[in-house]
mmCIF file of the N, C-alpha and C atoms, coordinates in Angstrom:
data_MODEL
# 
_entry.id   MODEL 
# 
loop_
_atom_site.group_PDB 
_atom_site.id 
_atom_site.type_symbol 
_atom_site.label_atom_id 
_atom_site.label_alt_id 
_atom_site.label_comp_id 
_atom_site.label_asym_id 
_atom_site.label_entity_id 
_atom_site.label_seq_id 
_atom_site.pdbx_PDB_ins_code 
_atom_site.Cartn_x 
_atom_site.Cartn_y 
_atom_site.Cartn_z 
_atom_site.occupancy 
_atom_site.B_iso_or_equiv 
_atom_site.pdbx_formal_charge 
_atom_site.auth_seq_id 
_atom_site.auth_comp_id 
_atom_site.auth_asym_id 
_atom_site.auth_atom_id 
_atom_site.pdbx_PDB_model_num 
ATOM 1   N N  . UNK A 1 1  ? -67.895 94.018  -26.537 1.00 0.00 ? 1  UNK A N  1 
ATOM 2   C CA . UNK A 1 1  ? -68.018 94.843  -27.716 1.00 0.00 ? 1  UNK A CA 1 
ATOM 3   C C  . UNK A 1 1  ? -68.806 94.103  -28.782 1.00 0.00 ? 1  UNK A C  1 
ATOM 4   N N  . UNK A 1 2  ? -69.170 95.193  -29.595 1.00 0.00 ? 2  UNK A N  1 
ATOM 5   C CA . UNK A 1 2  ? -70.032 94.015  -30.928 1.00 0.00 ? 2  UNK A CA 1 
ATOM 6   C C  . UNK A 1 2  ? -68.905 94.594  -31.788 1.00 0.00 ? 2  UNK A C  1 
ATOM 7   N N  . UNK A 1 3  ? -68.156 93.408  -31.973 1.00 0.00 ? 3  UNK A N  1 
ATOM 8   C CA . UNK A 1 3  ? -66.705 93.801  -32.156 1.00 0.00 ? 3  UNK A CA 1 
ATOM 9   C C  . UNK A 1 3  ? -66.818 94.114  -33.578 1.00 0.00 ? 3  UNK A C  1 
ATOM 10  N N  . UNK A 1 4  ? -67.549 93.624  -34.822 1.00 0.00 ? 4  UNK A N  1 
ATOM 11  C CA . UNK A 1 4  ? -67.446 94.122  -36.150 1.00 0.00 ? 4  UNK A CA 1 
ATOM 12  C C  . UNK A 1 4  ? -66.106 93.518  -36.882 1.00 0.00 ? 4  UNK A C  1 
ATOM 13  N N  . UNK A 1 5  ? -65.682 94.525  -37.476 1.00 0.00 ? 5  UNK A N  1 
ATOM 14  C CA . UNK A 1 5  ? -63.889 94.402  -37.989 1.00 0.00 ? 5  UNK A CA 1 
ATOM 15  C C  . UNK A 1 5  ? -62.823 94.504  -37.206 1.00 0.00 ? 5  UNK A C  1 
ATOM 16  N N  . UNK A 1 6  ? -63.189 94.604  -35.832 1.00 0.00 ? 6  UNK A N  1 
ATOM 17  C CA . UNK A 1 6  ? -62.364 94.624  -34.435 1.00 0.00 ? 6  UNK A CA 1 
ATOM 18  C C  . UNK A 1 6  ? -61.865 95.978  -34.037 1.00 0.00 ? 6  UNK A C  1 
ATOM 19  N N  . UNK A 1 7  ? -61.972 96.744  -35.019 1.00 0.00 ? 7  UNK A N  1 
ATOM 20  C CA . UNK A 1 7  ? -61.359 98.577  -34.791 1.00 0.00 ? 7  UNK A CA 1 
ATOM 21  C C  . UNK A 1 7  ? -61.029 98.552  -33.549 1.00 0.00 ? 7  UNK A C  1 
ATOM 22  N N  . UNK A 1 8  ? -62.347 98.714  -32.629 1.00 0.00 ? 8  UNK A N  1 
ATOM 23  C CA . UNK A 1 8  ? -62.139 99.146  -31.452 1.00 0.00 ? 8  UNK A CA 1 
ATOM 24  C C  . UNK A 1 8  ? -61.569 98.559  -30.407 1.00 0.00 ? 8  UNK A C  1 
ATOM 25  N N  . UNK A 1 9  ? -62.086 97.028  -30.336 1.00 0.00 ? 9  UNK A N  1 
ATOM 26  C CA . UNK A 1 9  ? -60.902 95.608  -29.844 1.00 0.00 ? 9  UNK A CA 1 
ATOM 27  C C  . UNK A 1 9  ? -59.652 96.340  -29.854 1.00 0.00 ? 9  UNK A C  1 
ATOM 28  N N  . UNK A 1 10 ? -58.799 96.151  -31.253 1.00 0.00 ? 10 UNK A N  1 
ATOM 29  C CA . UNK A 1 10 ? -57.605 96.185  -31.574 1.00 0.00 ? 10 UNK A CA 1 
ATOM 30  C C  . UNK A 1 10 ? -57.352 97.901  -31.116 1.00 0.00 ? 10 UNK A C  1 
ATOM 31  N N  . UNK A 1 11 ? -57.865 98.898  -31.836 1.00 0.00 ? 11 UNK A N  1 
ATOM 32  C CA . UNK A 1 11 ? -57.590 100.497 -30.516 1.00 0.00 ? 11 UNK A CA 1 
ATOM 33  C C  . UNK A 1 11 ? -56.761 99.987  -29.743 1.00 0.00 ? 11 UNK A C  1 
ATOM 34  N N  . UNK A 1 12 ? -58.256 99.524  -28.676 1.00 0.00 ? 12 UNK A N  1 
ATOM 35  C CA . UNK A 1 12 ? -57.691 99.406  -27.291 1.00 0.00 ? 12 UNK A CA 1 
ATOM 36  C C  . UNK A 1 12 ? -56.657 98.672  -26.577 1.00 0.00 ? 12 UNK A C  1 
ATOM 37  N N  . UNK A 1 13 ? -56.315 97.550  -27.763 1.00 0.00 ? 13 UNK A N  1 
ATOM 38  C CA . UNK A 1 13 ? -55.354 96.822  -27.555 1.00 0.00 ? 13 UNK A CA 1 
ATOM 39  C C  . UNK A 1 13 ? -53.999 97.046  -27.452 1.00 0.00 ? 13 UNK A C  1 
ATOM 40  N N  . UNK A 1 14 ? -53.714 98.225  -28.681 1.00 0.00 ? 14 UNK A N  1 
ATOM 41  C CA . UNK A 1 14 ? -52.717 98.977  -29.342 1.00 0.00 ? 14 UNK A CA 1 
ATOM 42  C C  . UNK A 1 14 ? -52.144 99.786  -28.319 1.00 0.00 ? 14 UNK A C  1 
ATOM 43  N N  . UNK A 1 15 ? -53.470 100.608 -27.754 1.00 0.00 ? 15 UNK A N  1 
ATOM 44  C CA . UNK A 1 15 ? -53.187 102.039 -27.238 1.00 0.00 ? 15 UNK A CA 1 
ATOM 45  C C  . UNK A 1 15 ? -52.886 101.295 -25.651 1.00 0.00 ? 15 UNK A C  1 
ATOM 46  N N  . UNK A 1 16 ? -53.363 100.273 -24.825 1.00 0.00 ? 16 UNK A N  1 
ATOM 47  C CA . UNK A 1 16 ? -52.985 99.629  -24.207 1.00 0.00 ? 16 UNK A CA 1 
ATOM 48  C C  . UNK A 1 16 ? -52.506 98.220  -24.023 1.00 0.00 ? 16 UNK A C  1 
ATOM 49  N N  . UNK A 1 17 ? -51.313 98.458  -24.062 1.00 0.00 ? 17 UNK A N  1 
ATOM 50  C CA . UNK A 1 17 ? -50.615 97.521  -24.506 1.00 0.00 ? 17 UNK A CA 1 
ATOM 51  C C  . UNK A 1 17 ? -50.954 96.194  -22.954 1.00 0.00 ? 17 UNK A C  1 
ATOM 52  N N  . UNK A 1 18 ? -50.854 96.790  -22.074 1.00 0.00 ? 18 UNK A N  1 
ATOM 53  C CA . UNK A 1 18 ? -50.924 95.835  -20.900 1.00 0.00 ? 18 UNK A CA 1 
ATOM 54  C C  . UNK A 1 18 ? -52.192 95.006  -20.919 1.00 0.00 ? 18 UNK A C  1 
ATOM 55  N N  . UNK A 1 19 ? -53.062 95.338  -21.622 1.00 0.00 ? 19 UNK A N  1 
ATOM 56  C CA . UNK A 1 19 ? -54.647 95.249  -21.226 1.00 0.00 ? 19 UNK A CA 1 
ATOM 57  C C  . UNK A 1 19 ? -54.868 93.782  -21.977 1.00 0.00 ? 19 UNK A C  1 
ATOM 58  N N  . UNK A 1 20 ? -56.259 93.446  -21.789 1.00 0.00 ? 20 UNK A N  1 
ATOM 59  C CA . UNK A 1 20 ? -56.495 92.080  -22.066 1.00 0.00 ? 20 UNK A CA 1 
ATOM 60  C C  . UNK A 1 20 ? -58.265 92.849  -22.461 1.00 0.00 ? 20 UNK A C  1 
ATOM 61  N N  . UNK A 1 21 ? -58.769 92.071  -23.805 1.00 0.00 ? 21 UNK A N  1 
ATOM 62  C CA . UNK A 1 21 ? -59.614 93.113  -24.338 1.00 0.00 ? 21 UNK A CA 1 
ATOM 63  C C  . UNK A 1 21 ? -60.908 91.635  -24.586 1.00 0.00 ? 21 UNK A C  1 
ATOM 64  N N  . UNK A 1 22 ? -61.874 91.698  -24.737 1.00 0.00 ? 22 UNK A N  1 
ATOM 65  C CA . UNK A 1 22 ? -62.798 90.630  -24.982 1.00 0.00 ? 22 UNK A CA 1 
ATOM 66  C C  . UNK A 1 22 ? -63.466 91.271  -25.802 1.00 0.00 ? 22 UNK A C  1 
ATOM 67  N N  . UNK A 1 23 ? -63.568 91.028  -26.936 1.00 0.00 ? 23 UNK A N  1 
ATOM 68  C CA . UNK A 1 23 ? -64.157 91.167  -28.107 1.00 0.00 ? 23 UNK A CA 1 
ATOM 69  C C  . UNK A 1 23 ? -65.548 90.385  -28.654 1.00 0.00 ? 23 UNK A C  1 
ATOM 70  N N  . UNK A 1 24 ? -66.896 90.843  -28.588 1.00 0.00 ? 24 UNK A N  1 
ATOM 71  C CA . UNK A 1 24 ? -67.964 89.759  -29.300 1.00 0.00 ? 24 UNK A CA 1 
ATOM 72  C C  . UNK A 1 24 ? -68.618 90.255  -29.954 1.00 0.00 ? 24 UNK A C  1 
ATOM 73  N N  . UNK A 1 25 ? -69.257 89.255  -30.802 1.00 0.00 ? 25 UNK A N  1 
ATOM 74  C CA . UNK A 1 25 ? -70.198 89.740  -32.100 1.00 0.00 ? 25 UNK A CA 1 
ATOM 75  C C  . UNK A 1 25 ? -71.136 88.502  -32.433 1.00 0.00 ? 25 UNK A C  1 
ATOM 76  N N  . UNK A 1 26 ? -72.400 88.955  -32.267 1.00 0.00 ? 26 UNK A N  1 
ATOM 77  C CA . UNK A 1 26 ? -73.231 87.253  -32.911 1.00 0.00 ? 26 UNK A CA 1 
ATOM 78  C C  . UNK A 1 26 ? -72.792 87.092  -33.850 1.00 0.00 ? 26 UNK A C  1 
ATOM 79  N N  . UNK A 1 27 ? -72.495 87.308  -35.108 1.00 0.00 ? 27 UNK A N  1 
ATOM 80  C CA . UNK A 1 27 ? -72.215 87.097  -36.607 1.00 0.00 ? 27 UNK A CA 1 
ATOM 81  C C  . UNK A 1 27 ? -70.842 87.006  -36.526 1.00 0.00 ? 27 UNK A C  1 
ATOM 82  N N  . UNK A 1 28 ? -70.412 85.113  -36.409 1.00 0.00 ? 28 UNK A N  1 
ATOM 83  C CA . UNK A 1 28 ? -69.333 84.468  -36.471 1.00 0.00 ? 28 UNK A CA 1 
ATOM 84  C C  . UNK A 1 28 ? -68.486 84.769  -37.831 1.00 0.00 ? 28 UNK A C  1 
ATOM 85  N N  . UNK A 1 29 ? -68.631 85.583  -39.077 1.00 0.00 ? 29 UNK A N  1 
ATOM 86  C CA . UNK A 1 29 ? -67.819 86.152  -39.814 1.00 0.00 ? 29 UNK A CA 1 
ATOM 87  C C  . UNK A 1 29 ? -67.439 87.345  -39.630 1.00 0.00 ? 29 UNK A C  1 
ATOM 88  N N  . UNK A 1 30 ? -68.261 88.184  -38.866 1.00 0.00 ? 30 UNK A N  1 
ATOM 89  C CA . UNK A 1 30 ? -67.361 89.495  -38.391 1.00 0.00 ? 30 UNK A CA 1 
ATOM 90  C C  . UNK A 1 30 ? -66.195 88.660  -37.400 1.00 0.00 ? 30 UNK A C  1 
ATOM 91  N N  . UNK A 1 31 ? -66.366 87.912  -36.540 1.00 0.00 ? 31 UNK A N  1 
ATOM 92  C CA . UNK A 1 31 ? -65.591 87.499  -35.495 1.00 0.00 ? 31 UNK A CA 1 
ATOM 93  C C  . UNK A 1 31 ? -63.939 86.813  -36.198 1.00 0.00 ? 31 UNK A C  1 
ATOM 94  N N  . UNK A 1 32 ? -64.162 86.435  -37.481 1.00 0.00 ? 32 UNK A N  1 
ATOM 95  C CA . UNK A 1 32 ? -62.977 86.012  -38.126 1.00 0.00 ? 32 UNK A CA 1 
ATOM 96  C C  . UNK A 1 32 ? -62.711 86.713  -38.713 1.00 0.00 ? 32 UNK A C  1 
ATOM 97  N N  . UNK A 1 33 ? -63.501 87.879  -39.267 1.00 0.00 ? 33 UNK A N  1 
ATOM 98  C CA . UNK A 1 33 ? -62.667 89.046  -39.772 1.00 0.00 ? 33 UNK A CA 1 
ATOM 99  C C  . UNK A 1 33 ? -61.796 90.061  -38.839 1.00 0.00 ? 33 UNK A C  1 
ATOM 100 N N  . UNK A 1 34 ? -62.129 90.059  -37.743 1.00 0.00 ? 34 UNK A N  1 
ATOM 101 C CA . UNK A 1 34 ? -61.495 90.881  -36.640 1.00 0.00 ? 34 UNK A CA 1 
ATOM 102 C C  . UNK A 1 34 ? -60.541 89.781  -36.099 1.00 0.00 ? 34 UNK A C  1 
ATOM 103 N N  . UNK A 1 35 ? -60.448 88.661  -36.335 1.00 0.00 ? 35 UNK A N  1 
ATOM 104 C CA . UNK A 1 35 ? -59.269 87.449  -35.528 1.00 0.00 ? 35 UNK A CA 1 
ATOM 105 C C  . UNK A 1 35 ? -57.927 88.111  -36.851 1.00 0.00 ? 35 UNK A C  1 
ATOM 106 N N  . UNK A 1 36 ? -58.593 87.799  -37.746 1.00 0.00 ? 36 UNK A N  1 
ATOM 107 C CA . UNK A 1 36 ? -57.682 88.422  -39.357 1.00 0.00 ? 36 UNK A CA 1 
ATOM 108 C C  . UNK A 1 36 ? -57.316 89.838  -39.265 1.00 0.00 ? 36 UNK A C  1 
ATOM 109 N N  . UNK A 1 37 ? -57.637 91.249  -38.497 1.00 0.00 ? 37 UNK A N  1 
ATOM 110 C CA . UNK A 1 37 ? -57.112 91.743  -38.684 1.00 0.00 ? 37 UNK A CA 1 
ATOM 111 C C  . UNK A 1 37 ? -56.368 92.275  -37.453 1.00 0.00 ? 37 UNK A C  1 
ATOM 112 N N  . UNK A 1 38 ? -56.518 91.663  -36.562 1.00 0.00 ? 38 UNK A N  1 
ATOM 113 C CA . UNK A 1 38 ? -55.832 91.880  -34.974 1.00 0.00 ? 38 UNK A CA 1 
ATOM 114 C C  . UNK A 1 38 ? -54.578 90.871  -35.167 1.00 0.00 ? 38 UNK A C  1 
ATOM 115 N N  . UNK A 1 39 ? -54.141 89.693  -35.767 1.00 0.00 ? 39 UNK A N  1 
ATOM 116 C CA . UNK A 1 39 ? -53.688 88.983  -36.142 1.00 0.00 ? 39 UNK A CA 1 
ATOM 117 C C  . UNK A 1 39 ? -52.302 89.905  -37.194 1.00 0.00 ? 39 UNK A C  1 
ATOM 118 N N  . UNK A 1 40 ? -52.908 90.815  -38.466 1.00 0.00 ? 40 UNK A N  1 
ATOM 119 C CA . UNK A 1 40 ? -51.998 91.459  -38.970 1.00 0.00 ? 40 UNK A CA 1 
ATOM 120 C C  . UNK A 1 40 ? -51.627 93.057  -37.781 1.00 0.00 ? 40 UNK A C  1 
ATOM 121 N N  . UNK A 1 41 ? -52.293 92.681  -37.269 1.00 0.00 ? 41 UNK A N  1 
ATOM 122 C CA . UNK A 1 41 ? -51.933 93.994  -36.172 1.00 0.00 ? 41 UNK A CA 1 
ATOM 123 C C  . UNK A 1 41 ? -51.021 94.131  -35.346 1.00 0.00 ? 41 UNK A C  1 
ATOM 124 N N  . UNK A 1 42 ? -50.978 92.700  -35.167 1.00 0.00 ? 42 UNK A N  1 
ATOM 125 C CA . UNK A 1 42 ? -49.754 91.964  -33.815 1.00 0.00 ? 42 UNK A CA 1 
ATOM 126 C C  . UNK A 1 42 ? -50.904 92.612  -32.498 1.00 0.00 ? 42 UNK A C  1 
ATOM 127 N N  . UNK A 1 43 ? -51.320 92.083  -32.130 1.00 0.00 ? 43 UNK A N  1 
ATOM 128 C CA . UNK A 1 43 ? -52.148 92.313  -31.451 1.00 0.00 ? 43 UNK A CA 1 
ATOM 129 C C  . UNK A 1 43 ? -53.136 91.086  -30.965 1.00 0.00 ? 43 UNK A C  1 
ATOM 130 N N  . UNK A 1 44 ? -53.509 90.362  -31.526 1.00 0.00 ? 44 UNK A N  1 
ATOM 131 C CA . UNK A 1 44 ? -54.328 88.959  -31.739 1.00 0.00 ? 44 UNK A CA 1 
ATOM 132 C C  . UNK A 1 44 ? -54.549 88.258  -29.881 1.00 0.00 ? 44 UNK A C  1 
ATOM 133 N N  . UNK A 1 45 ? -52.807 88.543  -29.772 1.00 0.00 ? 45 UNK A N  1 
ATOM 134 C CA . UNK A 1 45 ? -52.640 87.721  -28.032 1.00 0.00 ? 45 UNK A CA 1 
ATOM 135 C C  . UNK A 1 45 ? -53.144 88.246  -27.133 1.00 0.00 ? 45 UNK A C  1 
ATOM 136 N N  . UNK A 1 46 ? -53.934 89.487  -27.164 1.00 0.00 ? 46 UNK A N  1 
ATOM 137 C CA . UNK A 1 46 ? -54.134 90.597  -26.118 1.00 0.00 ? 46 UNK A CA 1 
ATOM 138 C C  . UNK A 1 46 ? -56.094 90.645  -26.175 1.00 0.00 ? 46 UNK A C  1 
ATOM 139 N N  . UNK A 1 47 ? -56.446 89.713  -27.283 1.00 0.00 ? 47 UNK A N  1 
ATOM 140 C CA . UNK A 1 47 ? -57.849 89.662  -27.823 1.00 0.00 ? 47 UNK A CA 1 
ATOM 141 C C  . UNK A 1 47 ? -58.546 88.544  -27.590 1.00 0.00 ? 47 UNK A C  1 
ATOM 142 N N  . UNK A 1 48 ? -59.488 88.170  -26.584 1.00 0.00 ? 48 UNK A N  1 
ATOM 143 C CA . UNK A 1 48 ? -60.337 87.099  -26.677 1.00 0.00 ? 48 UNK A CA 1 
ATOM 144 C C  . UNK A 1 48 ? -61.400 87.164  -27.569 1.00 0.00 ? 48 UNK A C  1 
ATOM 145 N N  . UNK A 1 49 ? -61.568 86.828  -28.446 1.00 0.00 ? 49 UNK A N  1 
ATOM 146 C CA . UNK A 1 49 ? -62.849 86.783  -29.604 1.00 0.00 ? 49 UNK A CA 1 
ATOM 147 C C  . UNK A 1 49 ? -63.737 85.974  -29.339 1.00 0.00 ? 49 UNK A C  1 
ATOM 148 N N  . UNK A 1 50 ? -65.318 86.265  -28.538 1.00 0.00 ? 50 UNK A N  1 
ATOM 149 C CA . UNK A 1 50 ? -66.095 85.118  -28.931 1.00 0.00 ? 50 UNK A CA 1 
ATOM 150 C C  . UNK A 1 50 ? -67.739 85.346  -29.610 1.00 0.00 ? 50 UNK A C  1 
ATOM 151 N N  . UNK A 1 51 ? -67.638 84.646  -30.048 1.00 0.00 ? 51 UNK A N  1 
ATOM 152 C CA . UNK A 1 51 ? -68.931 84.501  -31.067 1.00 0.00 ? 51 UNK A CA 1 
ATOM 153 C C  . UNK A 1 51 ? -70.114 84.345  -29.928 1.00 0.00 ? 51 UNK A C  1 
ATOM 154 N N  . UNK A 1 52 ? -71.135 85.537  -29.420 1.00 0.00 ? 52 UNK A N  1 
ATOM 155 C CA . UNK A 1 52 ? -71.854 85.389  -28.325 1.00 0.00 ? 52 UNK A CA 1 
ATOM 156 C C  . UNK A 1 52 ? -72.454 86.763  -28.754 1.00 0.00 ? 52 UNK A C  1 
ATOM 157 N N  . UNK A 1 53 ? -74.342 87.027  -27.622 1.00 0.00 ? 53 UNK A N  1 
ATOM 158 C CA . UNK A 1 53 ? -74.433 88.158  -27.350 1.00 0.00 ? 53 UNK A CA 1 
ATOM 159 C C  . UNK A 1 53 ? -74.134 88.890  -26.498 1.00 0.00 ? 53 UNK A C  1 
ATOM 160 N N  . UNK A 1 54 ? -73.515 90.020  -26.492 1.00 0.00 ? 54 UNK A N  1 
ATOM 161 C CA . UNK A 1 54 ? -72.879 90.508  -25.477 1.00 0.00 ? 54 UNK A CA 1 
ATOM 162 C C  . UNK A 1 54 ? -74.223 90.926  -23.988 1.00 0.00 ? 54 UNK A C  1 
ATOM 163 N N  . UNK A 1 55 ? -75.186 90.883  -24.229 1.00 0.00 ? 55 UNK A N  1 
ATOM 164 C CA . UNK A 1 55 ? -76.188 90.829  -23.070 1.00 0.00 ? 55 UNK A CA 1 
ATOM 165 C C  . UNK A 1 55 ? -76.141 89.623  -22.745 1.00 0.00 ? 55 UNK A C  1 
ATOM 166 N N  . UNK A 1 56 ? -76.186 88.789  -23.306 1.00 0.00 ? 56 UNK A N  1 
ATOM 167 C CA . UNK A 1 56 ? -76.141 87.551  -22.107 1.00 0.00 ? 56 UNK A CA 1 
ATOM 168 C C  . UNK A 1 56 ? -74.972 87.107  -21.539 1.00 0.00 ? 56 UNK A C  1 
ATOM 169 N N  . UNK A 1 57 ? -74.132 87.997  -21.680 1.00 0.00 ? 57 UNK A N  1 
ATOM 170 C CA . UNK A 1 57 ? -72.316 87.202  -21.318 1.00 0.00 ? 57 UNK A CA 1 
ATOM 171 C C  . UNK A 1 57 ? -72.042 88.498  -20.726 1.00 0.00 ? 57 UNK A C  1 
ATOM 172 N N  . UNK A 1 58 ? -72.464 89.293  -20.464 1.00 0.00 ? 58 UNK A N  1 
ATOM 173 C CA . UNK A 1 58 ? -71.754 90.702  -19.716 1.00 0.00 ? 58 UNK A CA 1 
ATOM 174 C C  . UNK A 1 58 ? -71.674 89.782  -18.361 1.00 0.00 ? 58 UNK A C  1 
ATOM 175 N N  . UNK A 1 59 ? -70.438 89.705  -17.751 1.00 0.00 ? 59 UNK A N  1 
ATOM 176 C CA . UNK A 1 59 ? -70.100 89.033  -16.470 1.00 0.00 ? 59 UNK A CA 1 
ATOM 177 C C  . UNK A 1 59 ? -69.281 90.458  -15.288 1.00 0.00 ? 59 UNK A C  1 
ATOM 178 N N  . UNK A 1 60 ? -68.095 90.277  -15.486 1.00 0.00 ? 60 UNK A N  1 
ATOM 179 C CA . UNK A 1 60 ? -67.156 91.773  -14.754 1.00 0.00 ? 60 UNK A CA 1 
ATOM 180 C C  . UNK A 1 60 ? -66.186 91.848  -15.467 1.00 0.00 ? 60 UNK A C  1 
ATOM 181 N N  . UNK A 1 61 ? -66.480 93.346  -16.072 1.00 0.00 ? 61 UNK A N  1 
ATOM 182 C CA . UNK A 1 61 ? -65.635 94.012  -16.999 1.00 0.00 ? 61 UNK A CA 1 
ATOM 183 C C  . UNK A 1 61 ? -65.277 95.338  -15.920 1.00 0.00 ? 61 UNK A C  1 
ATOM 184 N N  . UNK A 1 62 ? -64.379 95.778  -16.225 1.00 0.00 ? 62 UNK A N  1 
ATOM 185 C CA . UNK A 1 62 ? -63.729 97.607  -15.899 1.00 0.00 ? 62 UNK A CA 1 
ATOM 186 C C  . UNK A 1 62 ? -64.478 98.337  -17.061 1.00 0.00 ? 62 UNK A C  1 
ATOM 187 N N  . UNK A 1 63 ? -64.555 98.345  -18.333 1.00 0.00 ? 63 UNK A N  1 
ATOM 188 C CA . UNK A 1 63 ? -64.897 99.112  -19.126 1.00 0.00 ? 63 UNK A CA 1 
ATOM 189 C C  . UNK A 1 63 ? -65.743 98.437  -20.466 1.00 0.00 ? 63 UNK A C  1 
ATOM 190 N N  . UNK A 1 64 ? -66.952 98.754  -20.504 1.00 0.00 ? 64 UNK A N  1 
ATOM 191 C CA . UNK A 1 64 ? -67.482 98.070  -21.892 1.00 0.00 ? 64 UNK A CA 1 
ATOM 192 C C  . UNK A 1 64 ? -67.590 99.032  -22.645 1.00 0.00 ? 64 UNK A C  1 
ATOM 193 N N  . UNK A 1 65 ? -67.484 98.905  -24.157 1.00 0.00 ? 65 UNK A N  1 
ATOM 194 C CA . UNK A 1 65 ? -67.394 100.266 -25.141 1.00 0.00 ? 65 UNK A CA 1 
ATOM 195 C C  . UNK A 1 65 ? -68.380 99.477  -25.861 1.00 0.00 ? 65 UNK A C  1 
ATOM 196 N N  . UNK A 1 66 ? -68.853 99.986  -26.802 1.00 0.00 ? 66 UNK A N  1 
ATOM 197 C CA . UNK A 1 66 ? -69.778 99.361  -28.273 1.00 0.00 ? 66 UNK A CA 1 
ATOM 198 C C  . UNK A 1 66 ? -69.541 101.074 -28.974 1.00 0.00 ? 66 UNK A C  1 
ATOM 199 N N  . UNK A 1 67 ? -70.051 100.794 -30.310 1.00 0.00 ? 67 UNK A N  1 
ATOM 200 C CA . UNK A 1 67 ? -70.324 101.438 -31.485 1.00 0.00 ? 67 UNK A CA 1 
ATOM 201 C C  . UNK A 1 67 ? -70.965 101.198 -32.652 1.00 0.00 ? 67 UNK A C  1 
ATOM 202 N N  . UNK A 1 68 ? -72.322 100.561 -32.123 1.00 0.00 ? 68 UNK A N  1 
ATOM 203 C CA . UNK A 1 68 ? -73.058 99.841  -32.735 1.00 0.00 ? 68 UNK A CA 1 
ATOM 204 C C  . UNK A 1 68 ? -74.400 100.989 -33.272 1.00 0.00 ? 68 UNK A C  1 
ATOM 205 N N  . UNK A 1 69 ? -73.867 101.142 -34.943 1.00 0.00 ? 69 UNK A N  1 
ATOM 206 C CA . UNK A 1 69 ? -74.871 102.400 -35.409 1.00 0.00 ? 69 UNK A CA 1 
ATOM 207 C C  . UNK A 1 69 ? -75.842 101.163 -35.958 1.00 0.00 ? 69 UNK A C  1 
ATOM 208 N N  . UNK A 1 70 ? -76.230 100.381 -36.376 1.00 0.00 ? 70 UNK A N  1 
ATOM 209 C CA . UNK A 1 70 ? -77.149 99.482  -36.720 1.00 0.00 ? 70 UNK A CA 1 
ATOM 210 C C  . UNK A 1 70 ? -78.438 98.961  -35.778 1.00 0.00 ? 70 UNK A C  1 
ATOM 211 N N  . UNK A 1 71 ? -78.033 99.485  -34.293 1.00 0.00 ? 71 UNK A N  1 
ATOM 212 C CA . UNK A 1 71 ? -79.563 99.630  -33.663 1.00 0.00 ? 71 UNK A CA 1 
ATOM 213 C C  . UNK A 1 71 ? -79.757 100.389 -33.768 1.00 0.00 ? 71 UNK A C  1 
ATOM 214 N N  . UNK A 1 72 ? -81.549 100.598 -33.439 1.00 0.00 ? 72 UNK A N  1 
ATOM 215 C CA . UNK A 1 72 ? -82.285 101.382 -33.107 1.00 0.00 ? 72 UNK A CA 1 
ATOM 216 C C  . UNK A 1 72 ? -82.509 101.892 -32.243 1.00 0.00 ? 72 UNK A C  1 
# 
């Protein structure tokens, strides 16, 4: 994910509780703003956060989401 403020991270985290969610964003202050609010979420343990582009780290996922209105 270009995880942002983590919305969608944390969603999916919420709404599946079993799941294990990987969260990324180049811009290492979105990435601590989404550690900060998955953290007040109770949610935090279910979230790998890493500071990366998600094209060069796509490895094997089940499901990738984005919501990235800032490309073109």
């Amino acid at each position: 994910m270009f995880t942002g403020s983590g919305c969608l991270a944390i969603s999916l985290a919420k709404e599946y509780p079993n799941s294990f969610v990987v969260a990324t964003d180049i811009s290492k202050r979105a990435i601590e703003i989404a550690k900060t609010n998955a953290k007040k979420l109770s949610c935090n343990n279910q979230i790998n956060f890493k500071n990366c582009n998600l094209i060069n780290e796509i490895l094997d996922y089940d499901i990738i989401t984005a919501n990235p209105p800032y490309l073109s």
